[in-house]
Predicted model as a PDB file, atoms N, CA, C, CB and O in Angstrom, pLDDT in the B-factor column:
MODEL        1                                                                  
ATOM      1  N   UNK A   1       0.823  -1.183   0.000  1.00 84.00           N  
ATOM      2  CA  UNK A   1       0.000   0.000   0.000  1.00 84.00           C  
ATOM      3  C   UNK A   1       0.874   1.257   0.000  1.00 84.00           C  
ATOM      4  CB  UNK A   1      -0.940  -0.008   1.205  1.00 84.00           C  
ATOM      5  O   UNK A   1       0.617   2.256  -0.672  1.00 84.00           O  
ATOM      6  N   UNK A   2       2.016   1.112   0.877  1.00 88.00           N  
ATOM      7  CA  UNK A   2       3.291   2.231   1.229  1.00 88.00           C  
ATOM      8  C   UNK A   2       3.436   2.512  -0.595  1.00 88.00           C  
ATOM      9  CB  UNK A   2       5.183   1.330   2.302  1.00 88.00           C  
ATOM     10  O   UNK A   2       2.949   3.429  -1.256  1.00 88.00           O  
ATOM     11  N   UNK A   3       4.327   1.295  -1.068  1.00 93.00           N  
ATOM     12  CA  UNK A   3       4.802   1.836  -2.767  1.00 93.00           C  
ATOM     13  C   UNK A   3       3.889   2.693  -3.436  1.00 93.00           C  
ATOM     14  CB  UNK A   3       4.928   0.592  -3.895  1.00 93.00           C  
ATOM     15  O   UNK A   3       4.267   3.774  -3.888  1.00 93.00           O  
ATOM     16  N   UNK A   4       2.421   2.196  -3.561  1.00 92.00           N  
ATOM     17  CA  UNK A   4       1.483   2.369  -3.982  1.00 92.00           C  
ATOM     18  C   UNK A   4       1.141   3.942  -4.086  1.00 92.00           C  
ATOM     19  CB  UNK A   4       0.759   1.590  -3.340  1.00 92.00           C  
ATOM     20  O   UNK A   4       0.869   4.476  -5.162  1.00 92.00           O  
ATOM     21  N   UNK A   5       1.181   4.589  -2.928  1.00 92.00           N  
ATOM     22  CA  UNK A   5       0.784   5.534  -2.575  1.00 92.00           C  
ATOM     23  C   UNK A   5       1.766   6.710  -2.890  1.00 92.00           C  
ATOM     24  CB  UNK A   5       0.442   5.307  -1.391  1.00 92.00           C  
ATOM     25  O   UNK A   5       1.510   7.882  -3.166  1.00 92.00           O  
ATOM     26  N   UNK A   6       2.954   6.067  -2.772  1.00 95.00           N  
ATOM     27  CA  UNK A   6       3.636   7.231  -2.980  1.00 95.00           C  
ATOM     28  C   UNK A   6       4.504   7.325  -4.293  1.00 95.00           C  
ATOM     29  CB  UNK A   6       4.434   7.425  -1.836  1.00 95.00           C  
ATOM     30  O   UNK A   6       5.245   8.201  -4.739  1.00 95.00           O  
ATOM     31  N   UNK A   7       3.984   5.632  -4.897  1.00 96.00           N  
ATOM     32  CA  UNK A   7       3.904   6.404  -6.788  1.00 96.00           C  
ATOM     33  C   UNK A   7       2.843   7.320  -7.274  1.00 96.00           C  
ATOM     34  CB  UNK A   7       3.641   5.200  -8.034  1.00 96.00           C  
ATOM     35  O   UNK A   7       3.042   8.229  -8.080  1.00 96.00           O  
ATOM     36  N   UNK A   8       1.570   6.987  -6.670  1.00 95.00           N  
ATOM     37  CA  UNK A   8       1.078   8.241  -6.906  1.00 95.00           C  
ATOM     38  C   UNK A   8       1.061   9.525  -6.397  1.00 95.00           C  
ATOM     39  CB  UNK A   8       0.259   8.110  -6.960  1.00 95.00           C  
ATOM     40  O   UNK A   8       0.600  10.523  -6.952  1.00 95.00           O  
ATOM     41  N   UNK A   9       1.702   9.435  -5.076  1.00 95.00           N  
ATOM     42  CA  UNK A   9       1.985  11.139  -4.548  1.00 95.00           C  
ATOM     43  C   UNK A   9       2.712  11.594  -5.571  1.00 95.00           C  
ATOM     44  CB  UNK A   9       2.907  11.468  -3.048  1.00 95.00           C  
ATOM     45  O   UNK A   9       2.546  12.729  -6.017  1.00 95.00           O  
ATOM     46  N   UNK A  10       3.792  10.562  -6.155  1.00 95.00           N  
ATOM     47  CA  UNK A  10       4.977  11.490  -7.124  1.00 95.00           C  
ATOM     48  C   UNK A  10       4.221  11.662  -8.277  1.00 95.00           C  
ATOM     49  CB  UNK A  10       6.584  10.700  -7.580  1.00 95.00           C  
ATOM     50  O   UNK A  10       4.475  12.808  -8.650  1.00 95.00           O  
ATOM     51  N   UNK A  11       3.299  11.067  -9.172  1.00 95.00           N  
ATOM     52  CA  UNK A  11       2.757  11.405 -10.203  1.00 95.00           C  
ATOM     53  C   UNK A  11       2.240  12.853  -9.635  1.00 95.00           C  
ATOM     54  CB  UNK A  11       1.748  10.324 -10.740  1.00 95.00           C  
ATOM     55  O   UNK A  11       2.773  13.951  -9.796  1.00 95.00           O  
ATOM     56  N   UNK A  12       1.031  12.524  -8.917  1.00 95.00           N  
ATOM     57  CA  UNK A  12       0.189  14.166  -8.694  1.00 95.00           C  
ATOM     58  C   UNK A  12       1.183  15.297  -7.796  1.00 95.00           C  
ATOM     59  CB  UNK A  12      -1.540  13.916  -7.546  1.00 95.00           C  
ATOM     60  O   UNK A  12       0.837  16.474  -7.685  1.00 95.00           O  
ATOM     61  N   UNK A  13       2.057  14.929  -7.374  1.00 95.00           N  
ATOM     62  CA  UNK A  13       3.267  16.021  -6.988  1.00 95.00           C  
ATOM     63  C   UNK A  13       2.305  16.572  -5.743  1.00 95.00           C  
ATOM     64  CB  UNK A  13       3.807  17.436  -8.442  1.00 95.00           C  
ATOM     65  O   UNK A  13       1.734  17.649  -5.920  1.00 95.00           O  
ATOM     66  N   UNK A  14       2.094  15.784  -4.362  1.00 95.00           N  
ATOM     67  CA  UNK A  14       1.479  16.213  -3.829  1.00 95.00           C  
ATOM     68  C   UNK A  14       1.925  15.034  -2.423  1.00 95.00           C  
ATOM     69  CB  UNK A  14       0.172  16.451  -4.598  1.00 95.00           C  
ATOM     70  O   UNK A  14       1.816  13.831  -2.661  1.00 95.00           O  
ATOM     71  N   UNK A  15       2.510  15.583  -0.726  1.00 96.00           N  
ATOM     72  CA  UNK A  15       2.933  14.615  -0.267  1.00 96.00           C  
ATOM     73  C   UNK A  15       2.190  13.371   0.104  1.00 96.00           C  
ATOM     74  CB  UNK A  15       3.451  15.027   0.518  1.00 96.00           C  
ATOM     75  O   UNK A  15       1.025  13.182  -0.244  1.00 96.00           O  
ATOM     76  N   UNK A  16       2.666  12.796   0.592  1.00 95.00           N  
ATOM     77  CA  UNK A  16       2.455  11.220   1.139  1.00 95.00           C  
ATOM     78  C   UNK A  16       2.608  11.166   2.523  1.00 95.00           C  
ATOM     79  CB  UNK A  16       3.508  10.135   0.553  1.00 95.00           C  
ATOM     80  O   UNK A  16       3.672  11.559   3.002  1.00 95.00           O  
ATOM     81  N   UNK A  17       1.528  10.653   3.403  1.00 93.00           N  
ATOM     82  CA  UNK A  17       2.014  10.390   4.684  1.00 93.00           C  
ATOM     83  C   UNK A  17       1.423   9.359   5.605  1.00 93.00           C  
ATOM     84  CB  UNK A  17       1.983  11.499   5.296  1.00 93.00           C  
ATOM     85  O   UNK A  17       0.246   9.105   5.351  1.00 93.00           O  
ATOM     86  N   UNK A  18       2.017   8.624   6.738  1.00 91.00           N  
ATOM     87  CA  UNK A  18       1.673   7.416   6.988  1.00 91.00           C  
ATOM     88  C   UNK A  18       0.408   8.004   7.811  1.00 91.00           C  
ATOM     89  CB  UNK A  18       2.826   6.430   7.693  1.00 91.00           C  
ATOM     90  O   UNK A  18       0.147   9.105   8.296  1.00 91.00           O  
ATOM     91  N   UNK A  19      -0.288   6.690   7.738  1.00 89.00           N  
ATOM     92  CA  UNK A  19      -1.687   6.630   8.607  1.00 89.00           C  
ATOM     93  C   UNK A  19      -1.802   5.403   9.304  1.00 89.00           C  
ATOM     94  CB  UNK A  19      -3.017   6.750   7.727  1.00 89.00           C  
ATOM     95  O   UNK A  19      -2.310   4.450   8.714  1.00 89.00           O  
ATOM     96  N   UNK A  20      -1.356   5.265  10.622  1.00 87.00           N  
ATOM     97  CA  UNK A  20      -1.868   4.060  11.301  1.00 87.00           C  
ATOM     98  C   UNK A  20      -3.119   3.255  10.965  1.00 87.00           C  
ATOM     99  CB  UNK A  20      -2.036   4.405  12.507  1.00 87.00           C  
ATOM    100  O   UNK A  20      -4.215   3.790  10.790  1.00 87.00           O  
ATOM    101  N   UNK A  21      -2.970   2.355  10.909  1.00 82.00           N  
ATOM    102  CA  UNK A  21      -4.145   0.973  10.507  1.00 82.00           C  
ATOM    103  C   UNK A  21      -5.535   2.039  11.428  1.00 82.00           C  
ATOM    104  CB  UNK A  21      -3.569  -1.344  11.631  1.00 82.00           C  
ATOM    105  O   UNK A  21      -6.485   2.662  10.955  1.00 82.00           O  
ATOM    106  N   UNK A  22      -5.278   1.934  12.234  1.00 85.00           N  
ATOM    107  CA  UNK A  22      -5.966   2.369  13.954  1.00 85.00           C  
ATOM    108  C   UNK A  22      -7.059   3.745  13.152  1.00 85.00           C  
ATOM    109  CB  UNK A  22      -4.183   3.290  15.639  1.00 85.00           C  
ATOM    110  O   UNK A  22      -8.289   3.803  13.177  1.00 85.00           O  
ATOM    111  N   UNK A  23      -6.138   4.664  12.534  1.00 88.00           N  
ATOM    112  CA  UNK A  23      -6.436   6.041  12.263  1.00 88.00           C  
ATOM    113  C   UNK A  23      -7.415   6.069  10.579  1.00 88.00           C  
ATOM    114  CB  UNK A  23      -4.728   6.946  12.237  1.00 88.00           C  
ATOM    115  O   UNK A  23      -7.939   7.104  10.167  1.00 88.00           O  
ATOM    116  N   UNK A  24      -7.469   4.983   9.968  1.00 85.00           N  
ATOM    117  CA  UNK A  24      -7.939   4.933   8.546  1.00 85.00           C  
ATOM    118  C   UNK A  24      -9.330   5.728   8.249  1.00 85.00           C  
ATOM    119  CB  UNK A  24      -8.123   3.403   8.157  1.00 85.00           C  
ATOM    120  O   UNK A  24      -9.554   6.731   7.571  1.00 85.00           O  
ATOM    121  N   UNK A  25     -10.209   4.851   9.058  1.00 90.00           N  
ATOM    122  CA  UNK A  25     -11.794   5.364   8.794  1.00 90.00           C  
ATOM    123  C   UNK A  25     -11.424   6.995   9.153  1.00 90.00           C  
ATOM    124  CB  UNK A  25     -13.252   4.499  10.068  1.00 90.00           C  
ATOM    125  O   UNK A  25     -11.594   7.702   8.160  1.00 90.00           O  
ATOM    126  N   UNK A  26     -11.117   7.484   9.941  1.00 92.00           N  
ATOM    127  CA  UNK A  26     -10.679   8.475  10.763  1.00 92.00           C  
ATOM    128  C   UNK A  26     -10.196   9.244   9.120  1.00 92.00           C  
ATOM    129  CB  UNK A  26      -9.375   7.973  12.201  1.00 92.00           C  
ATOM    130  O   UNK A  26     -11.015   9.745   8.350  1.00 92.00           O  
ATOM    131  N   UNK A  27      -9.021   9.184   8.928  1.00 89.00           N  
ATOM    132  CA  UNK A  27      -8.858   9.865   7.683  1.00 89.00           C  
ATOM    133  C   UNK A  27      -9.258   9.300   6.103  1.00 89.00           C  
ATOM    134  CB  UNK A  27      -7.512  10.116   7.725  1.00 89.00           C  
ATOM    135  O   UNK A  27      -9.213  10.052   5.129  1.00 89.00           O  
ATOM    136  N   UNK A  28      -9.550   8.239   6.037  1.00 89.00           N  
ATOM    137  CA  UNK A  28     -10.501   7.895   4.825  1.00 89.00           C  
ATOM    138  C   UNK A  28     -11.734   7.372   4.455  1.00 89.00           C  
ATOM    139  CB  UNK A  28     -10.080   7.316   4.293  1.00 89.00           C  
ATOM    140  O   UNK A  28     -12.127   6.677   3.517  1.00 89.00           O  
ATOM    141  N   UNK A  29     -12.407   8.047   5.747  1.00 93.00           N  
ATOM    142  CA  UNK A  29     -14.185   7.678   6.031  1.00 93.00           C  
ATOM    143  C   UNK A  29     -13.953   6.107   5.525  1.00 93.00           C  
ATOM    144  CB  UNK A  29     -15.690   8.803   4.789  1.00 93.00           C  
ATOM    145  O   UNK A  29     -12.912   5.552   5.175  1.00 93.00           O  
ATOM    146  N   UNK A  30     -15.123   5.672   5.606  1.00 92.00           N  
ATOM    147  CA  UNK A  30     -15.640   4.324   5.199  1.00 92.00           C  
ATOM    148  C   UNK A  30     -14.143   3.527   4.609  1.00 92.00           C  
ATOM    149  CB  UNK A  30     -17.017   4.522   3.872  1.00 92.00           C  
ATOM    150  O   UNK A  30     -13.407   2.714   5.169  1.00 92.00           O  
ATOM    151  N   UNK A  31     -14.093   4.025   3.529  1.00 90.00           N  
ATOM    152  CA  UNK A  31     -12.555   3.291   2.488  1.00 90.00           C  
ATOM    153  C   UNK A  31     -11.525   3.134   3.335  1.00 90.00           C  
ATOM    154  CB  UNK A  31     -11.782   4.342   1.138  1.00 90.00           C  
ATOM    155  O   UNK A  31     -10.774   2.244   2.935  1.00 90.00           O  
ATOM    156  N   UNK A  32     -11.152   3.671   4.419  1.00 88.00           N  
ATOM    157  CA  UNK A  32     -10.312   3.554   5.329  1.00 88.00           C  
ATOM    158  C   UNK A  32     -10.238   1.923   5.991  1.00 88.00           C  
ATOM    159  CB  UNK A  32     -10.696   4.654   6.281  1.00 88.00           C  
ATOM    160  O   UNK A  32      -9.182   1.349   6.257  1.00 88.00           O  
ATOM    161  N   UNK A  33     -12.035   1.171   6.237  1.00 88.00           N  
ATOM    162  CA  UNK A  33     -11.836  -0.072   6.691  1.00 88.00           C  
ATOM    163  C   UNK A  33     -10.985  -1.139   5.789  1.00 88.00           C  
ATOM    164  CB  UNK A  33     -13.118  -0.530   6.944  1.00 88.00           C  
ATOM    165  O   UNK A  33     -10.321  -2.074   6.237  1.00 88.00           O  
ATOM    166  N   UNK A  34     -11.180  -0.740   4.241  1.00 85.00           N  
ATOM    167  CA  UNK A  34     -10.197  -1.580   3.387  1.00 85.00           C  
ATOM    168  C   UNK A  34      -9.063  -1.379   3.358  1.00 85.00           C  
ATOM    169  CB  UNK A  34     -10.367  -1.618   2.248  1.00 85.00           C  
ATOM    170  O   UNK A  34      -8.312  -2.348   3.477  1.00 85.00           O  
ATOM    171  N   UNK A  35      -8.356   0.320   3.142  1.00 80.00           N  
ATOM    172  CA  UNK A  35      -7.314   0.907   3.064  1.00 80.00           C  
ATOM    173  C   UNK A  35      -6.182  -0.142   5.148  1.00 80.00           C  
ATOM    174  CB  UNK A  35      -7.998   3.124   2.917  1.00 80.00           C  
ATOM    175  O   UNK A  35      -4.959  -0.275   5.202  1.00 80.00           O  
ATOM    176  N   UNK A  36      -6.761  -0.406   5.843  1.00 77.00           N  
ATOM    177  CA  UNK A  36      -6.505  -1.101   7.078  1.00 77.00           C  
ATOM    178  C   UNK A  36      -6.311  -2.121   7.188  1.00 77.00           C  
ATOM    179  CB  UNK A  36      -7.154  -1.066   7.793  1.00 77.00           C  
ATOM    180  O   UNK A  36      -5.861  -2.455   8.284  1.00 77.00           O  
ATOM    181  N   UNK A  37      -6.568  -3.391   5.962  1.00 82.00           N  
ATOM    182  CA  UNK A  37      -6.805  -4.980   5.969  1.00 82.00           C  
ATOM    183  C   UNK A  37      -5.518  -4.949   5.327  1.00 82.00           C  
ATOM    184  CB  UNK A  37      -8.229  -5.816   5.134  1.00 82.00           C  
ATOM    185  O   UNK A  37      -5.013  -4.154   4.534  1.00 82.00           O  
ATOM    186  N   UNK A  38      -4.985  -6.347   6.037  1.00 80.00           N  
ATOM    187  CA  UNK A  38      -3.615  -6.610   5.448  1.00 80.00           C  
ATOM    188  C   UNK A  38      -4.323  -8.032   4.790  1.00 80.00           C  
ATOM    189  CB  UNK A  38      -2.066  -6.760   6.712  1.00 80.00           C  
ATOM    190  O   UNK A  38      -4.925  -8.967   5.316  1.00 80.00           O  
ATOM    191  N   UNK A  39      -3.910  -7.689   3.243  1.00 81.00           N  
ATOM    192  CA  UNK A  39      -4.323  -8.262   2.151  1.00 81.00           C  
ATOM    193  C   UNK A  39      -3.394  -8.954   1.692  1.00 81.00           C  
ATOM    194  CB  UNK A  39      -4.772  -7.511   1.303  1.00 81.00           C  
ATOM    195  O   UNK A  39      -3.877  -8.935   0.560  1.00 81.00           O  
ATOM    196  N   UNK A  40      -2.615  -9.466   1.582  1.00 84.00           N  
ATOM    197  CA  UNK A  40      -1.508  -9.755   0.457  1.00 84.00           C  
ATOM    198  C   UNK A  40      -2.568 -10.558  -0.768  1.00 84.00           C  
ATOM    199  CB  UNK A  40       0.013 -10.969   1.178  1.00 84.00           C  
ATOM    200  O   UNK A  40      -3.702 -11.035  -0.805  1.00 84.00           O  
ATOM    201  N   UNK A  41      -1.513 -10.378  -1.606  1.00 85.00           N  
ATOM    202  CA  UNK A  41      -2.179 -10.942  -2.628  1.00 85.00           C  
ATOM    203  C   UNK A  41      -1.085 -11.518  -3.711  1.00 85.00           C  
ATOM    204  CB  UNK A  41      -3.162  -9.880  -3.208  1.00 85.00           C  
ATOM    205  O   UNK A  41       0.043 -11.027  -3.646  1.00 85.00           O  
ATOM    206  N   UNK A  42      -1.352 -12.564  -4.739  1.00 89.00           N  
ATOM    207  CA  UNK A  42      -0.158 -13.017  -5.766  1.00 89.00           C  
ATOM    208  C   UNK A  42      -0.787 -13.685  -6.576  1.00 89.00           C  
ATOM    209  CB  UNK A  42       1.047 -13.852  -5.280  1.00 89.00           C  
ATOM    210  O   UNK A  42      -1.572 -14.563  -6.218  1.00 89.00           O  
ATOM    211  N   UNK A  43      -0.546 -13.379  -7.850  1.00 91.00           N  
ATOM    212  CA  UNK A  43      -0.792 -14.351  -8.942  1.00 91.00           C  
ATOM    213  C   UNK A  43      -0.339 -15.699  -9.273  1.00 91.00           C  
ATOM    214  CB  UNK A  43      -0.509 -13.839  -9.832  1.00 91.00           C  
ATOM    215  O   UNK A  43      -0.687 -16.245 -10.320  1.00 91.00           O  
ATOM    216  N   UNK A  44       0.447 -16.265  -8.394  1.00 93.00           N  
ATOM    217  CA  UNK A  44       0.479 -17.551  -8.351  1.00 93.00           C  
ATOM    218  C   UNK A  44      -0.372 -18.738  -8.756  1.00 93.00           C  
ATOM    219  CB  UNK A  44       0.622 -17.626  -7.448  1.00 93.00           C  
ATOM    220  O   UNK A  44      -0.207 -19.740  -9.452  1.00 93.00           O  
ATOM    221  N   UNK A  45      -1.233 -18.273  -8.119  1.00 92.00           N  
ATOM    222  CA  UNK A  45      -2.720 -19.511  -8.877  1.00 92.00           C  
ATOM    223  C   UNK A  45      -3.580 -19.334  -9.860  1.00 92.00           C  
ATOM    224  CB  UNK A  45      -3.886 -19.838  -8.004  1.00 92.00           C  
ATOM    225  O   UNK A  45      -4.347 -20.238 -10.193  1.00 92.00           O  
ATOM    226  N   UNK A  46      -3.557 -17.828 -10.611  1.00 91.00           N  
ATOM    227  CA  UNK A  46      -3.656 -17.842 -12.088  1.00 91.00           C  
ATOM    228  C   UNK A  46      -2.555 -18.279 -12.697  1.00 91.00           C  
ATOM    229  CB  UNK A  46      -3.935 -16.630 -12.632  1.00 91.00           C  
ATOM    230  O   UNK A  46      -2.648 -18.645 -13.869  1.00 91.00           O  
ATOM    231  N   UNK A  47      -1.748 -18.308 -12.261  1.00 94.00           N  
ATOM    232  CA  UNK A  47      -0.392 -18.842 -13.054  1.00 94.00           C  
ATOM    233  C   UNK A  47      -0.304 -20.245 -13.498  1.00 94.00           C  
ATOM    234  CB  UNK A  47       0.841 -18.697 -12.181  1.00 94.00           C  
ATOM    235  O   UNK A  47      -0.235 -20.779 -14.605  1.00 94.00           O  
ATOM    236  N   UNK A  48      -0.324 -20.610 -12.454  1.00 94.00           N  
ATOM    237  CA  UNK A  48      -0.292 -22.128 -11.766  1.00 94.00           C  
ATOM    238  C   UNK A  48      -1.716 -22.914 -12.906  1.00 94.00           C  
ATOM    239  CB  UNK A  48      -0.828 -22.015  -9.482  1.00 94.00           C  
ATOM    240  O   UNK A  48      -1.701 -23.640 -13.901  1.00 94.00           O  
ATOM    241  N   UNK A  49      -2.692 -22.334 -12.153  1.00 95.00           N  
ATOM    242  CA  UNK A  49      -4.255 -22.938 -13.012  1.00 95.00           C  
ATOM    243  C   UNK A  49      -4.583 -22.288 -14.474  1.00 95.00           C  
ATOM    244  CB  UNK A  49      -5.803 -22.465 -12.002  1.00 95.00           C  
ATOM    245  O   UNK A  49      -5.400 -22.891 -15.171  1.00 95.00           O  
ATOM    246  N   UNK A  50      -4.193 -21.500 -14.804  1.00 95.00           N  
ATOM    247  CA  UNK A  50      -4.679 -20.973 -15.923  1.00 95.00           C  
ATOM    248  C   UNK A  50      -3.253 -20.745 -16.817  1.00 95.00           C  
ATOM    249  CB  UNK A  50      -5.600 -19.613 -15.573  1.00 95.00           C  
ATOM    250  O   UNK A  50      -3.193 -19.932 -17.740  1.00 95.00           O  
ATOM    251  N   UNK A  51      -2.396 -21.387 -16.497  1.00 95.00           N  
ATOM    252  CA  UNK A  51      -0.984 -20.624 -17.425  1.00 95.00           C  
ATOM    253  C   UNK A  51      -0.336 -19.676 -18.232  1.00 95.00           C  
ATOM    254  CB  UNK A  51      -0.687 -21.015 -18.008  1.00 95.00           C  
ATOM    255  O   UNK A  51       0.535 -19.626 -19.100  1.00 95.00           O  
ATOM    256  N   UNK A  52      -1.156 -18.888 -17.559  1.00 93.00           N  
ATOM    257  CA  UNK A  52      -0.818 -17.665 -17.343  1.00 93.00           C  
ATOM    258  C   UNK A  52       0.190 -16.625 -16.892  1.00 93.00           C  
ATOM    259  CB  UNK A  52      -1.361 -17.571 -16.950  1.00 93.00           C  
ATOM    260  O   UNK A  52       0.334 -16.621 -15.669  1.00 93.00           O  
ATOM    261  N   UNK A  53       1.086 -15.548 -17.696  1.00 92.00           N  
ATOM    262  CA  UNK A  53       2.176 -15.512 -17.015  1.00 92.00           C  
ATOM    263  C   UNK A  53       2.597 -13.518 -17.165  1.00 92.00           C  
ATOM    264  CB  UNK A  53       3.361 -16.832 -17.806  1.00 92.00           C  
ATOM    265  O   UNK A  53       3.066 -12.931 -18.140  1.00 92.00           O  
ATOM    266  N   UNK A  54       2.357 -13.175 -16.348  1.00 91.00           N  
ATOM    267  CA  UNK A  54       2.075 -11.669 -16.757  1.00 91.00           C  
ATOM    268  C   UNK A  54       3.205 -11.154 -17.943  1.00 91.00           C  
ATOM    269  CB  UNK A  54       2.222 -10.628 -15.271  1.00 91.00           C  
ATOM    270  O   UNK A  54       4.121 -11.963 -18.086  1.00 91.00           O  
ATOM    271  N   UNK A  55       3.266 -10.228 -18.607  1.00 93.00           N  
ATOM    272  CA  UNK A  55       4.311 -10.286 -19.511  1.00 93.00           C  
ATOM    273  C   UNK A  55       4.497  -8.473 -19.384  1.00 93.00           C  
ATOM    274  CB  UNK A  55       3.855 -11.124 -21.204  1.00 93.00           C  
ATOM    275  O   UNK A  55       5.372  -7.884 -20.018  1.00 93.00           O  
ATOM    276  N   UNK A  56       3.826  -7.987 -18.754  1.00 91.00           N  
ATOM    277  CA  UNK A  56       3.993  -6.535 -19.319  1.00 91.00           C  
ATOM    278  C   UNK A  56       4.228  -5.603 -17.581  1.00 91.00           C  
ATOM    279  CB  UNK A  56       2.183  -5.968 -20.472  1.00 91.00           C  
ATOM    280  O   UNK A  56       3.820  -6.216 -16.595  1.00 91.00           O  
ATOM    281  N   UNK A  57       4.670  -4.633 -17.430  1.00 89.00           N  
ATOM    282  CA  UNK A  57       5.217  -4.138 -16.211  1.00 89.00           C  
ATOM    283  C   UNK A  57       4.205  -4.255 -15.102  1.00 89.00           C  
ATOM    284  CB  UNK A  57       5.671  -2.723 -16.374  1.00 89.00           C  
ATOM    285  O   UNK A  57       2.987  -4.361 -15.242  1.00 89.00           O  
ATOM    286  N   UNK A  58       5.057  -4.212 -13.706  1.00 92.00           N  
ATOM    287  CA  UNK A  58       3.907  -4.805 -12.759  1.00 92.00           C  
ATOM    288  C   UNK A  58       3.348  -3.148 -12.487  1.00 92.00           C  
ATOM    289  CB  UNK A  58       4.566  -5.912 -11.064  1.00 92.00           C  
ATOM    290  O   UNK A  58       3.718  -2.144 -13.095  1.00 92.00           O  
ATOM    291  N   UNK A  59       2.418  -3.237 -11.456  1.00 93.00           N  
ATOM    292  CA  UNK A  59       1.483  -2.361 -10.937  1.00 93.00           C  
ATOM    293  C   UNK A  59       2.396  -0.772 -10.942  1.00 93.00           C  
ATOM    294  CB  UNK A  59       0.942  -2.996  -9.308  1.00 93.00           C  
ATOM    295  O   UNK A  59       2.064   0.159 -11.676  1.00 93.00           O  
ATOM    296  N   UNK A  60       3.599  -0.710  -9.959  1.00 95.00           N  
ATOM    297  CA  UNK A  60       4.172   0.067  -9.554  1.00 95.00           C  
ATOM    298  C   UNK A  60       4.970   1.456 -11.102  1.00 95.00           C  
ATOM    299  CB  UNK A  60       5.094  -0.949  -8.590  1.00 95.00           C  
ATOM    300  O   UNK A  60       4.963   2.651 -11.400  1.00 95.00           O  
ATOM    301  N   UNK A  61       5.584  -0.056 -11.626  1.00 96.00           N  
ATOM    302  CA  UNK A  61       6.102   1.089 -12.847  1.00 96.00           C  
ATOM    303  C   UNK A  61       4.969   1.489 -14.221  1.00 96.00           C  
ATOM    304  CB  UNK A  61       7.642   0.302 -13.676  1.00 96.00           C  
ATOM    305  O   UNK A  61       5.098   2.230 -15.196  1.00 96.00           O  
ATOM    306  N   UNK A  62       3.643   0.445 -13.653  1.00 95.00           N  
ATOM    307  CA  UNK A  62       2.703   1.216 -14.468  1.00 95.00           C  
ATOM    308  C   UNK A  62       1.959   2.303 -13.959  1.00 95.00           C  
ATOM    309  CB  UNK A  62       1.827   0.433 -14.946  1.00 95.00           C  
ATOM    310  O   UNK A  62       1.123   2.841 -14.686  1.00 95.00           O  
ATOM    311  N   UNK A  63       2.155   2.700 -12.791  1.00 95.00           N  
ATOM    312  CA  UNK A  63       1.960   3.975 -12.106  1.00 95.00           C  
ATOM    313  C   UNK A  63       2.451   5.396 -12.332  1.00 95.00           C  
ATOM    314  CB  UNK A  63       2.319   3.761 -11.067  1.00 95.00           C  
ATOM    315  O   UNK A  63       1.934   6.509 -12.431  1.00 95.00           O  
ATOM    316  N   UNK A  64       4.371   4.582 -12.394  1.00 95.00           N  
ATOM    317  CA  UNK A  64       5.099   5.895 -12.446  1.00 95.00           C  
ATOM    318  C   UNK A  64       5.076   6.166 -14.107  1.00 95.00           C  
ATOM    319  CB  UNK A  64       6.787   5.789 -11.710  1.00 95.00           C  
ATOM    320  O   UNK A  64       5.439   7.242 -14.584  1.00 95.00           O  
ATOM    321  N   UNK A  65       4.650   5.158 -14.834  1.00 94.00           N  
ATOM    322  CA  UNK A  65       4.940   5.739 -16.167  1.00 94.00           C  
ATOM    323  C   UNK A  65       3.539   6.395 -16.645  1.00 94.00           C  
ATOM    324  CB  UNK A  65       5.515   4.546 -17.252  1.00 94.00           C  
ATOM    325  O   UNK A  65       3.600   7.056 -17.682  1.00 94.00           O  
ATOM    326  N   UNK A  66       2.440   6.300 -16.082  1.00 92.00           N  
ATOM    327  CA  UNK A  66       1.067   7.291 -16.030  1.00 92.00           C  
ATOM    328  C   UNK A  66       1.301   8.345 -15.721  1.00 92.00           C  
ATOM    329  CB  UNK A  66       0.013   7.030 -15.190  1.00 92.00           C  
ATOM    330  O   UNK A  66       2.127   8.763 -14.910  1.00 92.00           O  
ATOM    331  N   UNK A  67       0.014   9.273 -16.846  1.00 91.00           N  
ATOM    332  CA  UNK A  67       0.442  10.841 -16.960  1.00 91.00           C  
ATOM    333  C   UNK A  67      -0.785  11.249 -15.999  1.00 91.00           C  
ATOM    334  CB  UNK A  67       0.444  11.669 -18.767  1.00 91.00           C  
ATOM    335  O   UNK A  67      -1.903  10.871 -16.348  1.00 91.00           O  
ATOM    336  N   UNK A  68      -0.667  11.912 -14.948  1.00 89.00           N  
ATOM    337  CA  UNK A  68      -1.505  11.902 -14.134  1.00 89.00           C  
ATOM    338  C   UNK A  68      -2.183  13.750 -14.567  1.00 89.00           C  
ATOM    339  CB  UNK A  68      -0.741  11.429 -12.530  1.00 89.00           C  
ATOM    340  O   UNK A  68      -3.191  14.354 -14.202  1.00 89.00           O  
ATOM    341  N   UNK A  69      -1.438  13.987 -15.158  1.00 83.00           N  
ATOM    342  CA  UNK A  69      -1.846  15.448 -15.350  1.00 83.00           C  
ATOM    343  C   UNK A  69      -2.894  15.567 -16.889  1.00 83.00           C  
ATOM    344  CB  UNK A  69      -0.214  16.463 -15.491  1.00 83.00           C  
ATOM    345  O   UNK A  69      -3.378  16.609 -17.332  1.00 83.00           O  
ATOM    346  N   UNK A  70      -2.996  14.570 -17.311  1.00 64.00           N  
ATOM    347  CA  UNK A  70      -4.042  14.832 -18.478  1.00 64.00           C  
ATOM    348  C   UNK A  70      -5.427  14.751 -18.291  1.00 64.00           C  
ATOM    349  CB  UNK A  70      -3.861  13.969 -19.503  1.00 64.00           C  
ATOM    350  O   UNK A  70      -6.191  14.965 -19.233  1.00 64.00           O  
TER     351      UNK A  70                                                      
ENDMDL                                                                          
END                                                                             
């Protein structure tokens, strides 16, 4: 969520700052209860079951290479 956030602070040029799990709803109303769940997640079992194999940049550098200003 940390990377996440602060590829897009750097796209919109605007800071980034931590928010305790505790503090979410608090600063992101409602979205805050998701923004709080420790999720992990992996494509492993589309991989695995569907053979499937991502081929094109992951999440992060498709962030920083988005033009956030258009």
């Amino acid at each position: 969520m940390k990377e996440i956030a602060e590829a897009i602070g750097r796209g919109l040029r605007v800071p980034v700052i931590a928010v305790r799990p505790e503090e979410a709803v608090q600063h992101f109303g409602f979205l805050g209860n998701f923004a709080a769940l420790d999720m992990p997640a992996s494509s492993a079992l589309t991989q695995e079951r569907l053979g499937w194999h991502p081929t094109r940049p992951g999440l992060i550098a498709d962030l920083e290479a988005m033009r956030f200003d258009a």
